[in-house]
C-alpha atoms as an extended CHARMM CRD file, in Angstrom:
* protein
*
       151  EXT
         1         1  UNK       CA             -2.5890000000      -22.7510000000        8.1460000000  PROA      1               0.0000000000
         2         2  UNK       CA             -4.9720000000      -22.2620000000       10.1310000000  PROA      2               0.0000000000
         3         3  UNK       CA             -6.6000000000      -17.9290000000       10.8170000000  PROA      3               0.0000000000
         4         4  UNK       CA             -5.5410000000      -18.4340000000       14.9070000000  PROA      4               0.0000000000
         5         5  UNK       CA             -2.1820000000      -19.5730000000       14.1890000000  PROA      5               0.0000000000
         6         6  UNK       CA             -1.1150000000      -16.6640000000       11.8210000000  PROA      6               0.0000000000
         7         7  UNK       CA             -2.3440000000      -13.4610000000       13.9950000000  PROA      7               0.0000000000
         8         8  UNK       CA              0.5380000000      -12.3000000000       15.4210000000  PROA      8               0.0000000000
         9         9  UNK       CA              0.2480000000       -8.9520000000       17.6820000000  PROA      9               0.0000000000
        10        10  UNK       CA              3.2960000000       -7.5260000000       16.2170000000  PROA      10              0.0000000000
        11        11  UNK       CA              1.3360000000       -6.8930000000       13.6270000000  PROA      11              0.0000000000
        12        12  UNK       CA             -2.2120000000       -5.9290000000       15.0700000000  PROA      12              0.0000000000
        13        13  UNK       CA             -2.5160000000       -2.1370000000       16.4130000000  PROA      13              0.0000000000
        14        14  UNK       CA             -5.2810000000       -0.2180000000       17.4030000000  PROA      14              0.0000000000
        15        15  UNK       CA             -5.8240000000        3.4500000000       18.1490000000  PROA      15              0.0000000000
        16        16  UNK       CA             -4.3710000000        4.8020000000       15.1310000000  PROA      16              0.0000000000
        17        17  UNK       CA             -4.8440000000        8.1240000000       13.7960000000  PROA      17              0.0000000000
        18        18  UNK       CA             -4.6650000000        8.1610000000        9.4880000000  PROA      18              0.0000000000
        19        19  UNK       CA             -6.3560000000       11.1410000000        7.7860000000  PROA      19              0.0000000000
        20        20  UNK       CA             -7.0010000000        8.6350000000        4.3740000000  PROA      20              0.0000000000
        21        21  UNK       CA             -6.7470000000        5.1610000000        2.8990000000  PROA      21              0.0000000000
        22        22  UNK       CA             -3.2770000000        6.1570000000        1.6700000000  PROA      22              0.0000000000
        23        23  UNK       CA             -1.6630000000        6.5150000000        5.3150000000  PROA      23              0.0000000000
        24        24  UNK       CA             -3.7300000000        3.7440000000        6.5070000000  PROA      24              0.0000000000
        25        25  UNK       CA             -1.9170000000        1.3720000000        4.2070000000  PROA      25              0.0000000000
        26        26  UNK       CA              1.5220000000        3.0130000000        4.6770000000  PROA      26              0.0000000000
        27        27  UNK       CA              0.8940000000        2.4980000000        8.5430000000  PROA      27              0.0000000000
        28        28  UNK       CA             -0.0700000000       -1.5050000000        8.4920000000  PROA      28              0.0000000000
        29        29  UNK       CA              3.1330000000       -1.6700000000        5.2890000000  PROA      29              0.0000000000
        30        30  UNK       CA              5.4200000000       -0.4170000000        8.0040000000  PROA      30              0.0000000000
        31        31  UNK       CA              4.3110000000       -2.8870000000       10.4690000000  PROA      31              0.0000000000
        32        32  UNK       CA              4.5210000000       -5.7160000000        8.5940000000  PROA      32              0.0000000000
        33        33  UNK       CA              8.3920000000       -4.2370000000        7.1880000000  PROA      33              0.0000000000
        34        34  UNK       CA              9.3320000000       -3.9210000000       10.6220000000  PROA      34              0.0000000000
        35        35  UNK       CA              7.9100000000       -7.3750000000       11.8150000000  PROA      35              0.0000000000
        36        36  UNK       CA              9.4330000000       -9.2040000000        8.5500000000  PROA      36              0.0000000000
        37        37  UNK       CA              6.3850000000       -9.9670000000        6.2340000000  PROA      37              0.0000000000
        38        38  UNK       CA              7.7600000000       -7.9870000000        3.5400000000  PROA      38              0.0000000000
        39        39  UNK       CA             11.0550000000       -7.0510000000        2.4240000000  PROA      39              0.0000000000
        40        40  UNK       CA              9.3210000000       -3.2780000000        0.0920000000  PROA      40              0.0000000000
        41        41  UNK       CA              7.1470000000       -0.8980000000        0.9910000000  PROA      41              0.0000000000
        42        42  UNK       CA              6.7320000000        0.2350000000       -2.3810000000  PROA      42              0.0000000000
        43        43  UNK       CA              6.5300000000       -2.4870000000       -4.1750000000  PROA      43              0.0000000000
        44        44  UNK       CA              4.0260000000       -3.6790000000       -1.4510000000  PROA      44              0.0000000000
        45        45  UNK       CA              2.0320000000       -1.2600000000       -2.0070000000  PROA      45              0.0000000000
        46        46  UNK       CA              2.1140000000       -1.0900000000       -5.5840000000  PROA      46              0.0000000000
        47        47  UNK       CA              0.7600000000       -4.9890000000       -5.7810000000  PROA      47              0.0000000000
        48        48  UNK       CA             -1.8230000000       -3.6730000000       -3.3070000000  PROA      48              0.0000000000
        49        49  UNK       CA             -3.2700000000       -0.9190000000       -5.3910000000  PROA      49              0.0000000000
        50        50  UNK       CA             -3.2110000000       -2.8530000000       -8.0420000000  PROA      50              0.0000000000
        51        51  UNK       CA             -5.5650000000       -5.2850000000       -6.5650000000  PROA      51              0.0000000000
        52        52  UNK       CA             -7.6160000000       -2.2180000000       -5.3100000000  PROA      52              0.0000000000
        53        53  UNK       CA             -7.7840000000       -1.5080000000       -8.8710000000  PROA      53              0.0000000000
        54        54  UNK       CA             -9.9230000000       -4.2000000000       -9.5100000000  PROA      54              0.0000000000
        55        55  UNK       CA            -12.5130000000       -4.2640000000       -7.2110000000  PROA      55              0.0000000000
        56        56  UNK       CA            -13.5900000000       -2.9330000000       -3.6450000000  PROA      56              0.0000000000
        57        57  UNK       CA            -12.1600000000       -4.3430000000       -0.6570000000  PROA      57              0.0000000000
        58        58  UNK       CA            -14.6220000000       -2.8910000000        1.7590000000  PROA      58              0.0000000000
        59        59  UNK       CA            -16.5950000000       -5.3350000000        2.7490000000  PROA      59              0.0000000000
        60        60  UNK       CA            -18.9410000000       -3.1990000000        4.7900000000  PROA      60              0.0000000000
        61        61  UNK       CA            -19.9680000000       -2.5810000000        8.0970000000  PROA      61              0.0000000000
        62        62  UNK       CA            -16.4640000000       -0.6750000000        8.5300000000  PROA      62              0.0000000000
        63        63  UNK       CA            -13.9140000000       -3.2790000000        7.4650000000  PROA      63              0.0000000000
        64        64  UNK       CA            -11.8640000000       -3.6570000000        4.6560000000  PROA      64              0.0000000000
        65        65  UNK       CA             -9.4420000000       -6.3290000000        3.6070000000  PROA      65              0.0000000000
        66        66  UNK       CA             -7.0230000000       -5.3630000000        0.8960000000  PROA      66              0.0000000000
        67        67  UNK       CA             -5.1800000000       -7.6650000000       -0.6610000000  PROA      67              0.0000000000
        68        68  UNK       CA             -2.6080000000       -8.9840000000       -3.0650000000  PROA      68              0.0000000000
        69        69  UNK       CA              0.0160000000      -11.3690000000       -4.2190000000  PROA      69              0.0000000000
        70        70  UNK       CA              3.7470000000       -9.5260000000       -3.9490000000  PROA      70              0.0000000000
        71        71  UNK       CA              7.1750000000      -10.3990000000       -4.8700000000  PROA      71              0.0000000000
        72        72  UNK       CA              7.9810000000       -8.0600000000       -1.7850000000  PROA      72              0.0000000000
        73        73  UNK       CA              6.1250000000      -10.6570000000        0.6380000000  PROA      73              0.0000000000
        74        74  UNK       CA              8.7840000000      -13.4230000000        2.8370000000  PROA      74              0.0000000000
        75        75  UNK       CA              5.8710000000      -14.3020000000        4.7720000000  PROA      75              0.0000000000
        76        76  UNK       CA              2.1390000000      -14.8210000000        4.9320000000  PROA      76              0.0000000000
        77        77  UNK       CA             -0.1280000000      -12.6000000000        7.2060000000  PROA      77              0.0000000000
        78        78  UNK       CA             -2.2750000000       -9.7880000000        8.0820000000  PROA      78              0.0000000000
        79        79  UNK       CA             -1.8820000000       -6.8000000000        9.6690000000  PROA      79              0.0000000000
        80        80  UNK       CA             -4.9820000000       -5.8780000000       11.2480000000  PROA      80              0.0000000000
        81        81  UNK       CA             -5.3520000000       -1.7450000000       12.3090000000  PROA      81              0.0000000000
        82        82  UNK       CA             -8.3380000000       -0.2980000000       14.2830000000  PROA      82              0.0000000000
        83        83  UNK       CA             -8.6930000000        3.4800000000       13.6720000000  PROA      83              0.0000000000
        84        84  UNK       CA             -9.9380000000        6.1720000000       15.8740000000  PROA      84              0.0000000000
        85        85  UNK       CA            -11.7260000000        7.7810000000       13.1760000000  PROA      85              0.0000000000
        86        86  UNK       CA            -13.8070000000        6.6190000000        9.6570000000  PROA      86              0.0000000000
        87        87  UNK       CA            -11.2800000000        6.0210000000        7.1200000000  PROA      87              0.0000000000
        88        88  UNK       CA            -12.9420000000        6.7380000000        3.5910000000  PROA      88              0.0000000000
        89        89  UNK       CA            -12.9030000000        3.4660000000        1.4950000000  PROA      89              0.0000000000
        90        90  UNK       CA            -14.5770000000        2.0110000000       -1.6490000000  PROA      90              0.0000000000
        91        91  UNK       CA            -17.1540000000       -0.0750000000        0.0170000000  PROA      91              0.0000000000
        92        92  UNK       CA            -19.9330000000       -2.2480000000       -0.4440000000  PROA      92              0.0000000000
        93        93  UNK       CA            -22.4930000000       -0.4740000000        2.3750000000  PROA      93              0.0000000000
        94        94  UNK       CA            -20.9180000000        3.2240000000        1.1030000000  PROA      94              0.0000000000
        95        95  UNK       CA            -19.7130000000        3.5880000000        4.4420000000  PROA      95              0.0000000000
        96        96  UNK       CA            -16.2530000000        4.0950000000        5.5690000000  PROA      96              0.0000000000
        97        97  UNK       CA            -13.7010000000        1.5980000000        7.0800000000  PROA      97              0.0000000000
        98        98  UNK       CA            -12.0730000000        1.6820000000       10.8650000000  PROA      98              0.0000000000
        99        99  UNK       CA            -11.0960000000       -1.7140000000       10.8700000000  PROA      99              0.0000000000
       100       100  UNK       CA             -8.5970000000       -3.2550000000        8.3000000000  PROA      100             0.0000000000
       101       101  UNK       CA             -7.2300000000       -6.6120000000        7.0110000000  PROA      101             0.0000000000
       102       102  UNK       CA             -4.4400000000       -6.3850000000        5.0650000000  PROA      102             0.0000000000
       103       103  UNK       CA             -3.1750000000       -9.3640000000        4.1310000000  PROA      103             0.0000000000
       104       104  UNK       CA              0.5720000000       -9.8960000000        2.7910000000  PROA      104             0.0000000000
       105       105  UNK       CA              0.3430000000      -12.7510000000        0.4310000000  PROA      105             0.0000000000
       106       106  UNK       CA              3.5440000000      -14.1060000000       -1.3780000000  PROA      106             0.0000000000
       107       107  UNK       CA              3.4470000000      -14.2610000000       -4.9260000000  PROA      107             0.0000000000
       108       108  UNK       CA              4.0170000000      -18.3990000000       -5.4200000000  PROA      108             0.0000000000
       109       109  UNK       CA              1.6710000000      -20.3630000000       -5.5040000000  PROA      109             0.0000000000
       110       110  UNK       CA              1.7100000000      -21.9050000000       -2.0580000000  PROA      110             0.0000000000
       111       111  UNK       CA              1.0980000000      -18.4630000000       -0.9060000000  PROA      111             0.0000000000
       112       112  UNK       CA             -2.2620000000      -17.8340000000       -2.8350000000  PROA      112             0.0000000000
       113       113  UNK       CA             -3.8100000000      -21.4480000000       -1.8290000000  PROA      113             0.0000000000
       114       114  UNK       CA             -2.9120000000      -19.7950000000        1.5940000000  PROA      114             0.0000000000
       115       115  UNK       CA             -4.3770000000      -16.6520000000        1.3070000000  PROA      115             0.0000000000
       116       116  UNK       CA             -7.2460000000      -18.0150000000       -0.3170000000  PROA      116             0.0000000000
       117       117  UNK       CA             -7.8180000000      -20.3490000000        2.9280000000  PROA      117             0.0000000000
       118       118  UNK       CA             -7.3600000000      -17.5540000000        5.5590000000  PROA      118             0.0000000000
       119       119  UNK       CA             -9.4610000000      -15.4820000000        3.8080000000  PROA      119             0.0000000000
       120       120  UNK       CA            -12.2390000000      -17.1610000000        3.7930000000  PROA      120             0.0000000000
       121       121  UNK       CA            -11.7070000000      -18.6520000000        7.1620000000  PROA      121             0.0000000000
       122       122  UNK       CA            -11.7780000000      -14.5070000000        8.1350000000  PROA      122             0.0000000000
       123       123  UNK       CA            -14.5890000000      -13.9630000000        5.9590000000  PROA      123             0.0000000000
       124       124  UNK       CA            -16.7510000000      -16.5190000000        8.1720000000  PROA      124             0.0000000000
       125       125  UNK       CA            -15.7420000000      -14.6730000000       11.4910000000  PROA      125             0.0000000000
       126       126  UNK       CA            -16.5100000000      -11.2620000000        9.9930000000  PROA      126             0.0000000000
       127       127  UNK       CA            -20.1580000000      -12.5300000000        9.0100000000  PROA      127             0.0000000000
       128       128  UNK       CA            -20.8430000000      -12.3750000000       12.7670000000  PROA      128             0.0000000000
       129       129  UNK       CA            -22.4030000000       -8.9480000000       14.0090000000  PROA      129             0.0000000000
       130       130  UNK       CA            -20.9920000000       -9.4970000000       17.2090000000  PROA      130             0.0000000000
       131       131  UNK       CA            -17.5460000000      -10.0480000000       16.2750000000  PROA      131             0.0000000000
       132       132  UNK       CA            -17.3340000000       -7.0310000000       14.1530000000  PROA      132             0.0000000000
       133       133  UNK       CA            -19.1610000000       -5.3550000000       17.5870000000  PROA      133             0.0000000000
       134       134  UNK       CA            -16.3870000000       -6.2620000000       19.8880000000  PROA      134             0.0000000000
       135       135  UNK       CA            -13.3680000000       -6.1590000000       17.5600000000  PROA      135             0.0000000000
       136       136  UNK       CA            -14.8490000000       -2.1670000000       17.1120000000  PROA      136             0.0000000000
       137       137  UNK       CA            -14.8960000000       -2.1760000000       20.8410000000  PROA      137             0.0000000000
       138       138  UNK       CA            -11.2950000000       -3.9800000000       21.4250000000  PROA      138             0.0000000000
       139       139  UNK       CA             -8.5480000000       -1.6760000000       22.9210000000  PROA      139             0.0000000000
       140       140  UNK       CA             -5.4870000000       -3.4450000000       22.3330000000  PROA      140             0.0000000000
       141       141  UNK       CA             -3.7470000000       -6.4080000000       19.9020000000  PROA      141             0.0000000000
       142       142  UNK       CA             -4.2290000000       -8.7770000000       22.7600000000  PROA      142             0.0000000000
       143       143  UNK       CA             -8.0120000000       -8.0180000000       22.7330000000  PROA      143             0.0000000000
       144       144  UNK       CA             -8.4610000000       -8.6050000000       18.6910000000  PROA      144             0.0000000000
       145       145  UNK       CA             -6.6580000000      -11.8330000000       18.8810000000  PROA      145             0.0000000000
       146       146  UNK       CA             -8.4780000000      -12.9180000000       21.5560000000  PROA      146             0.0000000000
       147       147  UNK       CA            -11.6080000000      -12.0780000000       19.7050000000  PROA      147             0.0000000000
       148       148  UNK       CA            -10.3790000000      -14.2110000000       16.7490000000  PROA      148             0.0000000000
       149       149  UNK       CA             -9.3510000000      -17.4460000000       18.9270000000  PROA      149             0.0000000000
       150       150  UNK       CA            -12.2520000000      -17.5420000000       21.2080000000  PROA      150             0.0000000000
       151       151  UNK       CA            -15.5040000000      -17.8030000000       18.3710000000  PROA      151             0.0000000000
C-alpha cells in the first residue's frame, strides 16, 4: 500500500480550532468514526495514549504523528488535521504541533507491516523543508493531498 493511495480527503481537514492535544485527537477520532476507520472512539484513543505513553510523537518542525495498533481500527489510514493555532505537544524541537498524522492502524499483523510501510514512506516526505512549508501553507484537503502525490 502505497502513502498516495491511502490519503483519502474524508479524512484530511484543515482550519481547525483545538485549545490542546486532547481535542486535537478527539477531532481527527471523529473523522476517522465518521469515515469508517474505526468502529470506538474510546478505545481508539485509549491504544493511542498508550503509545503516547511511550515515547514522543512530535517529530518537530510542527508535526506530530501519533500512533497505534487498535482492536477499534476496520481500516488502515491517517487522518491528517492542520490547525489554526500551535497545539502543545511532546516534541523533539520543544516546539508545538499544527500539523498532525494520526494514523489508525489495525491490531493484526497485516496492519502493523502496513503501518510500518506508510510510515516511513511519510517519514521521507516530511524530511523535506519544503513539503512541511507548503502543507503549513495548504488551505484545503485537496491541497495536502496534492502536496503528498506530486513530490
Amino acid at each position: 500500500m502505497s502513502l498516495n493511495k491511502i490519503l483519502d480527503e474524508q479524512v484530511i481537514t484543515t482550519n481547525i480550532n483545538a485549545k490542546d492535544k486532547n481535542e486535537a485527537l478527539l477531532i481527527l477520532s471523529e473523522k476517522l468514526l465518521s469515515a469508517g476507520y474505526i468502529n470506538d472512539i474510546s478505545s481508539f484513543l485509549e491504544d493511542i495514549y498508550y503509545r503516547e505513553s511511550l515515547g514522543a510523537t512530535g517529530i518537530g518542525n510542527y508535526i506530530a504523528i501519533p500512533h497505534g495498533q487498535s482492536d477499534s481500527v476496520l481500516r488502515n489510514g491517517i487522518a491528517i488535521g492542520k490547525f489554526n493555532q500551535e497545539i502543545q505537544w511532546e516534541t523533539l524541537d520543544g516546539k508545538g504541533v499544527k500539523l498532525i498524522f494520526l494514523f489508525s492502524v489495525s491490531a493484526n499483523h497485516d496492519g502493523a507491516n502496513e503501518h510500518l510501510m506508510l510510515l516511513a514512506q511519510l517519514a521521507g516526505k516530511l524530511g523535506n523543508d519544503d513539503v512541511i512549508d507548503r502543507l503549513l501553507k495548504a488551505n484545503d484537503s485537496q491541497e495536502i493531498k496534492q502536496i503528498f502525490t506530486s513530490c
